[in-house]
C-alpha positions, 0 to 999 in steps of 0.5 A: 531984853530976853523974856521967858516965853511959854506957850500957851496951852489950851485947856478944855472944860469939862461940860458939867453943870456948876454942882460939878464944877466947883470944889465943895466941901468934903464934910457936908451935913447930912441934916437938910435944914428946912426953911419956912418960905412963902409957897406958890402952891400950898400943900393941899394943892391950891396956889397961894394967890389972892386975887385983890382989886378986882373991879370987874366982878360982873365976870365972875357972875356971866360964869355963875355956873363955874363960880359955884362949882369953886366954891367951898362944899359949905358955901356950896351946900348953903346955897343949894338950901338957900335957893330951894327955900327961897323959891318955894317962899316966894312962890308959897307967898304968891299963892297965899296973896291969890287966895287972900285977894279972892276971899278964900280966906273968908269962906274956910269951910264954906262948901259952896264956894269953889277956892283956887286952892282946895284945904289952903287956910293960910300961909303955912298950908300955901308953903306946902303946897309951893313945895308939893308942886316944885317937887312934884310930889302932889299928896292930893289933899291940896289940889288947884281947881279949874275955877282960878286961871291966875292960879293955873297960869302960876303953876306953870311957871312954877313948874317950869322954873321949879324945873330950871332950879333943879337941873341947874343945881343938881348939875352944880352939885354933879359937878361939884361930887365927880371931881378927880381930886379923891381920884389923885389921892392914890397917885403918890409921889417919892417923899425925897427927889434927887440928884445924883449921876446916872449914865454919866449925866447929873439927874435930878429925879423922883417917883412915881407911882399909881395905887389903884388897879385901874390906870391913869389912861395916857398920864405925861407929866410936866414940870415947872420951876416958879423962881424970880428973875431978873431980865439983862435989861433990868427988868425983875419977873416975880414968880418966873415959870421955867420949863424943866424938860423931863423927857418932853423931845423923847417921849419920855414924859408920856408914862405908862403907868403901870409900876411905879416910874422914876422920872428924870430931868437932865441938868445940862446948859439948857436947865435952869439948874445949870448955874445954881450950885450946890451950896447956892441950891439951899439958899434959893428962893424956888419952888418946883410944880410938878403936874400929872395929867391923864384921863381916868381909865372908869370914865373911858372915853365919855367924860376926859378927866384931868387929874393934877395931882398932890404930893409932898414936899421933895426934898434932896437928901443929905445937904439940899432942899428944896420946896416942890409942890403938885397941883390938884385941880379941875376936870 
């Protein structure tokens, strides 16, 4: 039985990634239909993760100083009134208590009898003077005399403590004023990101560029995408970060920021958009963090501030979008 043999002929693919290698429509809208997800990283830069069941809260309070530093500038500010008003209640109360134990009350106005405190005749003079001496500010009409050890034994504790207080939360609060958040509001990134051919090669990219005439100081950039997965085993990782080289093995990610730079991820087999077509894009839950760090040119080298910075939502324009977010933190 004869049978048509052909030969076989081997056809080589092209090595592009899948928005290139599938036949799309022609007539695309231009519209990017924008859907409402649940973001990893909000807008203003803070990350939408609440943390619950945490049984070993002792962690937050070895770490009091930090703990306070992230609060909110309202829970911040109530504090600092709280713990100055408080001290100088409780000590004011402490002098009271002496001056009423010794009889001091009893003898107002009395100039043969020597108080532990002179012109304290009562509860709200005893306050002032907590407070004249915690702050050192001594006005010279109440004044301590020589004749009441447990009163001088309480001034320097006062003193001591009152000096504890204020370098802990005035360093709190220098703390809290020196963040480089404002410093990253003049770092501005492109409104849309893009992906489009560039030497051959398909690029996903977007801008950036510094506002201000002193530089960020040795600024690279980074970028993550935050997109579930799940394992060959079976196994499913919620919120999977996935590296996204932009320049990382040639140095490109280390930016000289002087005019505004476009940065550029090359979508090849090693990018986690190699498989993710372009109609497949739109409809993936993923999110892009892009983070941004480098020292303040102002600061120098006695204090290395990191910024992270803030941008909008990137968008890839005419038929993909996509959510990408920037984080804004710490020094």
């Amino acid at each position: 039985m004869e049978q048509d043999v052909e030969s076989p002929v081997t056809v080589q693919q092209p090595k592009l990634p899948k928005q290139a290698r599938e036949d799309l429509p022609k007539h695309i809208s231009k519209v990017c239909t924008k859907r409402k997800i649940q973001r990893y990283v909000r807008k203003d830069g803070k990350c939408n993760v609440h943390h619950g069941n945490v049984r070993e809260t002792y962690r937050y309070l070895s770490d009091i100083f930090t703990t306070l530093v992230d609060l909110k500038w309202r829970f911040n500010l109530l504090i600092f009134v709280m713990v100055y008003t408080v001290t100088w209640l409780f000590f004011g109360m402490i002098w009271w208590l002496i001056a009423y134990i010794r009889g001091d009350m009893e003898h107002i106005g009395d100039n043969t009898w020597t108080p532990c405190v002179s012109n304290l005749n009562g509860f709200v003079s005893a306050f002032l003077f907590s407070i004249e001496t915690e702050t050192t500010i001594g006005y010279g009409y109440r004044v301590i005399t020589d004749k009441c050890p447990e009163g001088i034994i309480l001034l320097l504790v006062q003193s001591v403590l009152g000096s504890i207080v204020n370098a802990f939360m005035v360093g709190c609060m220098f703390v809290k004023i020196s963040q480089p958040k404002k410093r990253a509001e003049t770092l501005v990134f492109s409104t849309n990101a893009v992906i489009s051919m560039r030497d051959g090669k398909l690029c996903l990219m977007f801008r950036v560029g510094d506002l201000r005439n002193s530089h960020i100081v040795e600024a690279s950039i980074r970028a993550k995408l935050i997109k579930s997965k799940q394992t060959k085993e079976g196994e499913f990782i919620p919120l999977n970060q996935t590296d996204i080289n932009v320049g990382y093995y040639t140095g490109d990610d280390r930016l000289f920021l002087v005019s505004p730079l476009i940065i550029s991820h090359e979508i090849n087999q090693q990018s986690p958009f190699w498989e993710i077509s372009k109609d497949q894009l739109p409809k993936e839950e993923l999110e892009i963090v892009v983070i941004l760090e480098g020292m303040v040119e102002a600061t120098g080298n006695a204090k290395r501030t990191v910024c992270y910075v803030q941008t909008s939502t990137m968008e890839f324009p005419k038929d993909v979008c996509i959510e990408c977010e920037m984080i804004i933190c710490s020094t």
